[in-house]
HTML snippet that shows the backbone in 3Dmol.js (N, CA, C, O; Angstrom):
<script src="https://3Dmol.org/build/3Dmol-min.js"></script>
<div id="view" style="width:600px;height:400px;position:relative"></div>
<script>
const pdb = `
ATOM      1  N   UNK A   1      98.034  76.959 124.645  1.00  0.00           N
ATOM      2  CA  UNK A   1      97.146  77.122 123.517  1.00  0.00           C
ATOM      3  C   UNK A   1      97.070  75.792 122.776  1.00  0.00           C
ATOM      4  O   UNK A   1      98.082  75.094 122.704  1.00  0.00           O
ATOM      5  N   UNK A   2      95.617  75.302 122.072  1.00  0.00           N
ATOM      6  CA  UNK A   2      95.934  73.991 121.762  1.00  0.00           C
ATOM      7  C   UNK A   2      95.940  74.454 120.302  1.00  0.00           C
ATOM      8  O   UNK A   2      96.206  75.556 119.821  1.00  0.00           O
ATOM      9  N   UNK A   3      95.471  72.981 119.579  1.00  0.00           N
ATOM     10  CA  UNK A   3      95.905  73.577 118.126  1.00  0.00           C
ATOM     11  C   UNK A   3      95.050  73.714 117.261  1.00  0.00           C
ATOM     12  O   UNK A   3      95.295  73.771 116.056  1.00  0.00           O
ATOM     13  N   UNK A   4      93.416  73.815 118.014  1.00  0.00           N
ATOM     14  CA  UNK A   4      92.219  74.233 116.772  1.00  0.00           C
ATOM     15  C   UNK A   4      92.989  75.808 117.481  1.00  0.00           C
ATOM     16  O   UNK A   4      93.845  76.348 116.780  1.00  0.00           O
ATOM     17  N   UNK A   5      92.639  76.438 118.808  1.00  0.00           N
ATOM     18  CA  UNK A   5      92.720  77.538 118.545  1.00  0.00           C
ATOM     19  C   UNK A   5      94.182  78.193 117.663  1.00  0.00           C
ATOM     20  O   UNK A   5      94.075  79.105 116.844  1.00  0.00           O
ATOM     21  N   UNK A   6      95.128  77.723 117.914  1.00  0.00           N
ATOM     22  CA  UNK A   6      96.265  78.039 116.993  1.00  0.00           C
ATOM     23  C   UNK A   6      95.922  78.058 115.522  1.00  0.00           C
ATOM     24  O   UNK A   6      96.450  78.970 114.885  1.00  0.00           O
ATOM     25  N   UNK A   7      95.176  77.265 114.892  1.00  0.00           N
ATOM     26  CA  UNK A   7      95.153  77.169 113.474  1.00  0.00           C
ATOM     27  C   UNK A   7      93.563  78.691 113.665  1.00  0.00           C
ATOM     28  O   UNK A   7      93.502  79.829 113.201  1.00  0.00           O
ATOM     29  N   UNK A   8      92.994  78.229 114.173  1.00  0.00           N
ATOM     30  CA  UNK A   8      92.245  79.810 113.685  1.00  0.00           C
ATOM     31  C   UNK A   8      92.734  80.776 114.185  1.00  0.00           C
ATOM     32  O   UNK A   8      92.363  81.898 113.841  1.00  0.00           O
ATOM     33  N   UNK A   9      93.450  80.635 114.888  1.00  0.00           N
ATOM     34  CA  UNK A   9      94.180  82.356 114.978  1.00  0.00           C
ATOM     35  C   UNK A   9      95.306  82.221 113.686  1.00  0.00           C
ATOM     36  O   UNK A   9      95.360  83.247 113.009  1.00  0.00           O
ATOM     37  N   UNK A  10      95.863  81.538 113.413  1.00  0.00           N
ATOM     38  CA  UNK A  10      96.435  81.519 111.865  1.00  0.00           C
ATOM     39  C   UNK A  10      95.561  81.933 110.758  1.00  0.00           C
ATOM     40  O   UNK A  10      96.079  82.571 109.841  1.00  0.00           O
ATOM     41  N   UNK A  11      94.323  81.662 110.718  1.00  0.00           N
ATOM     42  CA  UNK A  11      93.652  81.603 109.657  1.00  0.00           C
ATOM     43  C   UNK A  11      92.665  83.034 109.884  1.00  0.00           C
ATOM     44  O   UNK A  11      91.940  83.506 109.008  1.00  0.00           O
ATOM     45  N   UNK A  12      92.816  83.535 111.144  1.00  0.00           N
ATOM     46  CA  UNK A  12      91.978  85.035 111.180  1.00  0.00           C
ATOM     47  C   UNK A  12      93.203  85.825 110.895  1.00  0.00           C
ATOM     48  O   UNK A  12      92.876  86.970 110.584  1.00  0.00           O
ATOM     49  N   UNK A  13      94.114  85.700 110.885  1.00  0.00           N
ATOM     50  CA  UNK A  13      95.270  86.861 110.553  1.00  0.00           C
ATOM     51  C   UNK A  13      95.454  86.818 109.214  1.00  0.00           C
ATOM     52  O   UNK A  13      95.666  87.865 108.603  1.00  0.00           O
ATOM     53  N   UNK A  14      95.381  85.163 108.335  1.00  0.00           N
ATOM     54  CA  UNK A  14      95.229  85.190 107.147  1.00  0.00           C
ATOM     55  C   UNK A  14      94.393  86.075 106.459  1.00  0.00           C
ATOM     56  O   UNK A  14      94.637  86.806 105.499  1.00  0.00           O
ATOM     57  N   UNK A  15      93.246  85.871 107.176  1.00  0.00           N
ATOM     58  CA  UNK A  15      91.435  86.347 106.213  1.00  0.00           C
ATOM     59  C   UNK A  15      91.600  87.956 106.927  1.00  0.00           C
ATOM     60  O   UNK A  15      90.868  88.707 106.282  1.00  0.00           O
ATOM     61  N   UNK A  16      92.372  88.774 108.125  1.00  0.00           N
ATOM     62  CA  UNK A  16      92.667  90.275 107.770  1.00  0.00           C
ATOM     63  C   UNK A  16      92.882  90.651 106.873  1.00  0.00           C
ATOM     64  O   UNK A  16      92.212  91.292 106.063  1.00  0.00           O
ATOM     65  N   UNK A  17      94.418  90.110 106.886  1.00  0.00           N
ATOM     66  CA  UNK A  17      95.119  90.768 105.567  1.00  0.00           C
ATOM     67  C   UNK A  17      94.967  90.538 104.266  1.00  0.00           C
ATOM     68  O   UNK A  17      95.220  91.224 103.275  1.00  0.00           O
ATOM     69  N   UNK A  18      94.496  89.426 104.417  1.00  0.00           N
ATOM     70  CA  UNK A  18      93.496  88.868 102.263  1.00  0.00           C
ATOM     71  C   UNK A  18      92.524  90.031 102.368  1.00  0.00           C
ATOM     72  O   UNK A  18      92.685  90.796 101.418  1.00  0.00           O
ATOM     73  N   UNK A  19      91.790  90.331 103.011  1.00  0.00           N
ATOM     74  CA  UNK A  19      90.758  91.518 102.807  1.00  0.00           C
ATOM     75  C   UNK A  19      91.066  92.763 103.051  1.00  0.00           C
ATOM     76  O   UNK A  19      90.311  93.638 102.628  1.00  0.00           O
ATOM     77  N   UNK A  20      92.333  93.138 103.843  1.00  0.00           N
ATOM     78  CA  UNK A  20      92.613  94.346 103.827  1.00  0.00           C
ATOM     79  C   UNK A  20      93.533  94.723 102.006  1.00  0.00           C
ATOM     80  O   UNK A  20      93.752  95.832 101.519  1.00  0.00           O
ATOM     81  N   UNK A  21      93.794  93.661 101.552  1.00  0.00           N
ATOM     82  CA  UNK A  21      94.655  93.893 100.462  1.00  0.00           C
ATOM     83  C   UNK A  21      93.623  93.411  99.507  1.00  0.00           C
ATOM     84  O   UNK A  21      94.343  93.827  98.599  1.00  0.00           O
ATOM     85  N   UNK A  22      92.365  92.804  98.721  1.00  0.00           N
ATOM     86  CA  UNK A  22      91.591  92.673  97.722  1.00  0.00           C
ATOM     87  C   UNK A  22      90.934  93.408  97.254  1.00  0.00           C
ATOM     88  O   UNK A  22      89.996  93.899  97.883  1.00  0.00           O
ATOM     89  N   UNK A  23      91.195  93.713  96.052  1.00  0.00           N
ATOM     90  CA  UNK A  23      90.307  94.543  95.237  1.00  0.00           C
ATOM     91  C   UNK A  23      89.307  94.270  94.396  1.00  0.00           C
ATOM     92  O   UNK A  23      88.950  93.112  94.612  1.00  0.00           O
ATOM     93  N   UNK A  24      88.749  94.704  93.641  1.00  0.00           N
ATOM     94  CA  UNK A  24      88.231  94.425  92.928  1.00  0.00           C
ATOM     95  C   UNK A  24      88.491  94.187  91.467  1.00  0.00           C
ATOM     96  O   UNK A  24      88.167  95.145  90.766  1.00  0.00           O
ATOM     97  N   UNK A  25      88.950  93.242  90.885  1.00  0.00           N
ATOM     98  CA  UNK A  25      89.161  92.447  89.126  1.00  0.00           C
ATOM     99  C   UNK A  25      90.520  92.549  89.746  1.00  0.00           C
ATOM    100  O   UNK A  25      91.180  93.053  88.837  1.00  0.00           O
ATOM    101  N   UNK A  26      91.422  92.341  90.887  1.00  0.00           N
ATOM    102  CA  UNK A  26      92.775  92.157  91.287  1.00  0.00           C
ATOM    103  C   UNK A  26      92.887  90.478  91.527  1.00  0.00           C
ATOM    104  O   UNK A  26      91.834  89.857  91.673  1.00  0.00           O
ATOM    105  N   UNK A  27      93.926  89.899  91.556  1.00  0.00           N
ATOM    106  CA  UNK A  27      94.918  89.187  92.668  1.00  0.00           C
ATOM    107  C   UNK A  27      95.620  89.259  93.140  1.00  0.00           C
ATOM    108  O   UNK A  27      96.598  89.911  92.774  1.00  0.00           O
ATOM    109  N   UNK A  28      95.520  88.455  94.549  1.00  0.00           N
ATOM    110  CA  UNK A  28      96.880  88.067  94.981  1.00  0.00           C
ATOM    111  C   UNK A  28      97.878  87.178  95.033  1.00  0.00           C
ATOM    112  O   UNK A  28      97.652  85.991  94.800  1.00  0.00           O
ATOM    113  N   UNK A  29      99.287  87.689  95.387  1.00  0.00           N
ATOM    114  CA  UNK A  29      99.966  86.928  95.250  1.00  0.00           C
ATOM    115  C   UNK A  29     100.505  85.877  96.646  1.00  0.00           C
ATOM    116  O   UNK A  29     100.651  86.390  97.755  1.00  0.00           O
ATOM    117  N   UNK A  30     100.731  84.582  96.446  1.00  0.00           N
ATOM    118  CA  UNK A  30     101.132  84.451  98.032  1.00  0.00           C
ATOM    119  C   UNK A  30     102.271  85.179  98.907  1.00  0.00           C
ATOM    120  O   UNK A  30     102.353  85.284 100.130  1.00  0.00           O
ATOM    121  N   UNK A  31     103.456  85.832  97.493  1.00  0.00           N
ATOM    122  CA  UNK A  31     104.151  86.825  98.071  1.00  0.00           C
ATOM    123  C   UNK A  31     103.542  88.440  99.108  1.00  0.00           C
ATOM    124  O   UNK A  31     103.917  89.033 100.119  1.00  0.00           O
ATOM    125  N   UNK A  32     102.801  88.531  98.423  1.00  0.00           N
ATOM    126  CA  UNK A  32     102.340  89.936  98.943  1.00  0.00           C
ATOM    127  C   UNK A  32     101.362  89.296 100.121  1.00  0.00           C
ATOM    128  O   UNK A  32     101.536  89.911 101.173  1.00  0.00           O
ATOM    129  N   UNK A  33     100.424  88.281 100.235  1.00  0.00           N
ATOM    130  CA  UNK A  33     100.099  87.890 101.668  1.00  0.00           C
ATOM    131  C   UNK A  33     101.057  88.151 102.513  1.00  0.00           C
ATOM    132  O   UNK A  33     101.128  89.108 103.283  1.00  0.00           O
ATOM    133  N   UNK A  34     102.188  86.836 102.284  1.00  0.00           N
ATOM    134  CA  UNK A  34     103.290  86.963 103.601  1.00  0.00           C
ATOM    135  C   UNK A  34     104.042  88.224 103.732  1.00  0.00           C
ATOM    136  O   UNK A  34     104.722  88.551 104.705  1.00  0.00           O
ATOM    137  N   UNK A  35     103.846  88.905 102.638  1.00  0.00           N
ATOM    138  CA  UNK A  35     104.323  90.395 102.999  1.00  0.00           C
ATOM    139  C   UNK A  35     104.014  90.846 103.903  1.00  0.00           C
ATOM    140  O   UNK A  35     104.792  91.060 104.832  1.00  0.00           O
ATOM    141  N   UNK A  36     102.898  91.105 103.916  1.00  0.00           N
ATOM    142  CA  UNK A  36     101.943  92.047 104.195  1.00  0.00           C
ATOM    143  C   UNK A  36     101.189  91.460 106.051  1.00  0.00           C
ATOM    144  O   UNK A  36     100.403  92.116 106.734  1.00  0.00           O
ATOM    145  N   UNK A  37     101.785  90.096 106.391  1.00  0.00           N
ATOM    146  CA  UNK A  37     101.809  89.206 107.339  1.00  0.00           C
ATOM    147  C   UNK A  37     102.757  89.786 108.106  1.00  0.00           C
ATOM    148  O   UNK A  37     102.539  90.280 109.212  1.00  0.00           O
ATOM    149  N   UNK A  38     103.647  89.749 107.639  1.00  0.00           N
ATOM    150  CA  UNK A  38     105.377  89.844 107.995  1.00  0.00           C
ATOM    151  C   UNK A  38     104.731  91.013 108.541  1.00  0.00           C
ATOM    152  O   UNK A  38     104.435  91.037 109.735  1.00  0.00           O
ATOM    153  N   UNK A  39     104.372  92.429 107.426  1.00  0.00           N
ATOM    154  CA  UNK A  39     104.624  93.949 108.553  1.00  0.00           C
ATOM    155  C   UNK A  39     103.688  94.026 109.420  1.00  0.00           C
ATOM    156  O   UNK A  39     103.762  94.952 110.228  1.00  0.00           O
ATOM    157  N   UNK A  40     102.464  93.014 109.510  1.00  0.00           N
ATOM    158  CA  UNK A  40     101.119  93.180 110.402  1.00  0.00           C
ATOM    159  C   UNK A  40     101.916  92.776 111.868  1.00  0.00           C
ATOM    160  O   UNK A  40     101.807  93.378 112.937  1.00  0.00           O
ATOM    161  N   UNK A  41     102.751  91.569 111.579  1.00  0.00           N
ATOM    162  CA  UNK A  41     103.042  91.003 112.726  1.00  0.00           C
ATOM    163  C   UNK A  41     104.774  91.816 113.748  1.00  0.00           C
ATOM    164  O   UNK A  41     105.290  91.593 114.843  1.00  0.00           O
ATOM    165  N   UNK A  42     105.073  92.719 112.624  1.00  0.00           N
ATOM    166  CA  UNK A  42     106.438  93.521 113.225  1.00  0.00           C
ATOM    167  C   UNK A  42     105.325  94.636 113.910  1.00  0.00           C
ATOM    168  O   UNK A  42     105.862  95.213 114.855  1.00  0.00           O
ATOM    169  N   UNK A  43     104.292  94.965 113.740  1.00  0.00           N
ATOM    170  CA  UNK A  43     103.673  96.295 114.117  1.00  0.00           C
ATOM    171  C   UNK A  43     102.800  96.211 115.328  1.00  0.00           C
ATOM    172  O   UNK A  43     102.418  97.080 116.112  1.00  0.00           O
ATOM    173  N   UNK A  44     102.526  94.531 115.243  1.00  0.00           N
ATOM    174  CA  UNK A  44     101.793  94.209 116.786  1.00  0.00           C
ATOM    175  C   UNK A  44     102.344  94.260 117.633  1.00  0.00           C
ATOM    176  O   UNK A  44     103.508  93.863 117.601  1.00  0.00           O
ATOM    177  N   UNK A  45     101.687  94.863 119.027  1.00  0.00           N
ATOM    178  CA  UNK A  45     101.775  95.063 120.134  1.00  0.00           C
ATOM    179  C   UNK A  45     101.336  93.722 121.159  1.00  0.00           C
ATOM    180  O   UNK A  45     101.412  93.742 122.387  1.00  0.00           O
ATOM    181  N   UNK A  46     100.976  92.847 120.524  1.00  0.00           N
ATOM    182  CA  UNK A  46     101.312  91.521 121.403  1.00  0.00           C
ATOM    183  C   UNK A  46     101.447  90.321 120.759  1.00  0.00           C
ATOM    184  O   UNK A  46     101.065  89.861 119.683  1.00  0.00           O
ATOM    185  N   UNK A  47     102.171  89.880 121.809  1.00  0.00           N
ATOM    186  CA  UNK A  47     103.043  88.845 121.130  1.00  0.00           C
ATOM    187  C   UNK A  47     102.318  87.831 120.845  1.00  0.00           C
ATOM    188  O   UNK A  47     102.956  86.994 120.207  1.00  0.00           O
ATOM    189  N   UNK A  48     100.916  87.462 121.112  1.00  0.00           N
ATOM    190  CA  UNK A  48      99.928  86.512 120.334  1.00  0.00           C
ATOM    191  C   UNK A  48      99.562  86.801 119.402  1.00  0.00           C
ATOM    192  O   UNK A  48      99.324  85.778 118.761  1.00  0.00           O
ATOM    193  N   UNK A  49      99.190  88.229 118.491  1.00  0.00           N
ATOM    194  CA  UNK A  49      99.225  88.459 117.253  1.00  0.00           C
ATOM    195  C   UNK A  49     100.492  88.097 116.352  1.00  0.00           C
ATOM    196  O   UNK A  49     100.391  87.515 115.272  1.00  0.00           O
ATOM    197  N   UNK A  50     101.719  88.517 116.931  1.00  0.00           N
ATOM    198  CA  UNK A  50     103.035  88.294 116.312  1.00  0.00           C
ATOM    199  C   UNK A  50     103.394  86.672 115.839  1.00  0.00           C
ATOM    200  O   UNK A  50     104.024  86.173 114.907  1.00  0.00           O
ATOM    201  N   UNK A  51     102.776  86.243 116.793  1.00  0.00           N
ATOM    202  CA  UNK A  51     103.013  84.631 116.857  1.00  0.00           C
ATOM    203  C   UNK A  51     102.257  84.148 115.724  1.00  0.00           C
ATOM    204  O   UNK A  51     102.867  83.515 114.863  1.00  0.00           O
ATOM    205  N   UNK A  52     101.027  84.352 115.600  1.00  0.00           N
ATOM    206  CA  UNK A  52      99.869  84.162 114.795  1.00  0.00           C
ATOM    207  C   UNK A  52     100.741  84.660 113.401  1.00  0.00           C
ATOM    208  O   UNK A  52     101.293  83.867 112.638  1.00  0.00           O
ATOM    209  N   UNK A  53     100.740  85.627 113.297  1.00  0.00           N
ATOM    210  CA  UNK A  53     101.543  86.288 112.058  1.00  0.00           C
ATOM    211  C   UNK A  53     102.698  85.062 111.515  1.00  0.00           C
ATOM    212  O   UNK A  53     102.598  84.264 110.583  1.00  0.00           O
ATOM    213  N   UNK A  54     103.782  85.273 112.482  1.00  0.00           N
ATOM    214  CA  UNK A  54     105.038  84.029 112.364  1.00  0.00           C
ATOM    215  C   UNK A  54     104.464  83.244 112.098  1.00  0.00           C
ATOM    216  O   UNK A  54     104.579  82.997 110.897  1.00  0.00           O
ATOM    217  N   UNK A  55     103.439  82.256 112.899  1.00  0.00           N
ATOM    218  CA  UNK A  55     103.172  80.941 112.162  1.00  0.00           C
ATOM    219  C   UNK A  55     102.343  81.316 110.391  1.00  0.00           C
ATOM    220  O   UNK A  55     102.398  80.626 109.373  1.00  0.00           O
ATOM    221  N   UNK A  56     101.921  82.118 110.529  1.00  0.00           N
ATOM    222  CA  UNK A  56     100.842  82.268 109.164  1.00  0.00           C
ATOM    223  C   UNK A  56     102.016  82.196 107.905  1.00  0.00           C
ATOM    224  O   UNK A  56     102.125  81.422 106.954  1.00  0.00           O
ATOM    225  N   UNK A  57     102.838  83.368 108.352  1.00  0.00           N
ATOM    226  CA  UNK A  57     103.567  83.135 107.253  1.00  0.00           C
ATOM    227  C   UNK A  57     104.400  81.955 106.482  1.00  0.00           C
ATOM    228  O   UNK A  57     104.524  81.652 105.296  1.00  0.00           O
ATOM    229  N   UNK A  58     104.973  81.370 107.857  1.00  0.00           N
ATOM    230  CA  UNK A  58     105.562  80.163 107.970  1.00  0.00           C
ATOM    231  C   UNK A  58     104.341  78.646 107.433  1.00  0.00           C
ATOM    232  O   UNK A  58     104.574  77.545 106.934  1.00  0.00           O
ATOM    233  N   UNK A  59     103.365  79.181 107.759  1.00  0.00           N
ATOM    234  CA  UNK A  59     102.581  78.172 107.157  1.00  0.00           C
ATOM    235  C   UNK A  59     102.379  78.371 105.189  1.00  0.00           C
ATOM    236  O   UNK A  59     102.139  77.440 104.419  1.00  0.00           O
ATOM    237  N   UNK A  60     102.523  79.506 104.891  1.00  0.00           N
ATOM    238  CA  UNK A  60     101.775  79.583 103.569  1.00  0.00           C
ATOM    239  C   UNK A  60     103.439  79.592 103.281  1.00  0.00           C
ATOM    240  O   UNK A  60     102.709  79.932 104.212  1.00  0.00           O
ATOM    241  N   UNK A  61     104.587  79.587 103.055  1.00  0.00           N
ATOM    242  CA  UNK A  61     106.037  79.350 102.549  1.00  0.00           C
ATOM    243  C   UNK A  61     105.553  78.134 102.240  1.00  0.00           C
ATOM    244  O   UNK A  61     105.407  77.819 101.059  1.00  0.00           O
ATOM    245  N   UNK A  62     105.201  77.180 103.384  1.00  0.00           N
ATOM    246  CA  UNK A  62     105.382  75.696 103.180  1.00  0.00           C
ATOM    247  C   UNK A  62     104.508  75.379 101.818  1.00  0.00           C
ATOM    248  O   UNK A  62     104.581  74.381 101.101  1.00  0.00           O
ATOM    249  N   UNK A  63     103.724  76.450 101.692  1.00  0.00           N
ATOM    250  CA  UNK A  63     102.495  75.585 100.544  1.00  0.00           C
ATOM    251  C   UNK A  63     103.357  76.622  99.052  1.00  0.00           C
ATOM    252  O   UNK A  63     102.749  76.732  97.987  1.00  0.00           O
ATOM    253  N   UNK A  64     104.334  77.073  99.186  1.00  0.00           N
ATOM    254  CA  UNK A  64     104.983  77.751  98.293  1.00  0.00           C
ATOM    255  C   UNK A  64     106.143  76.521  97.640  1.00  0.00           C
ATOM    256  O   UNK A  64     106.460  76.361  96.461  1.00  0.00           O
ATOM    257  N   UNK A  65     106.516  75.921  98.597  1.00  0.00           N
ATOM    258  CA  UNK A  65     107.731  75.053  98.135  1.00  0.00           C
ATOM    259  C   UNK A  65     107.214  73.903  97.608  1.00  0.00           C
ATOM    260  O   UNK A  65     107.965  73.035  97.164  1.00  0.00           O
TER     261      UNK A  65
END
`;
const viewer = $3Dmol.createViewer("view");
viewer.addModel(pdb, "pdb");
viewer.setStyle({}, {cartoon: {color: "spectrum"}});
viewer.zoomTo();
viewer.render();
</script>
C-alpha cells in the first residue's frame, strides 16, 4: 500500500466516524473521535479497516500532544 492511499484510508475512517457522531449545535472532541476510532476499529472484520483505524487514531494523538 503506498502512502496517498494510506492517508485516505486514514482520512475516510476519520470523515465515518466525525459524521456518524455530529449533531447538530454539538462538538467534538478529539477524545471522543479516537474513541469512537478505537471501537470502529476493535469491531472490524478486516484487518485493513483495523489498520486504518490504528493509524487514524495514532495520527490525531500526535496532533493532541
Amino acid at each position: 500500500m503506498n502512502d496517498d492511499t494510506t492517508a485516505e484510508d486514514i482520512y475516510a475512517v476519520i470523515g465515518t466516524v466525525v459524521a456518524r457522531l455530529l449533531k447538530p449545535d454539538q462538538y467534538l472532541t478529539l477524545h471522543e473521535i479516537t474513541s469512537a476510532l478505537h471501537s470502529m476499529g476493535e469491531a472490524a472484520g478486516a484487518a485493513g479497516m483495523r489498520e486504518s483505524c490504528e493509524r487514524a487514531v495514532r495520527l490525531l494523538a500526535q496532533q493532541m500532544h
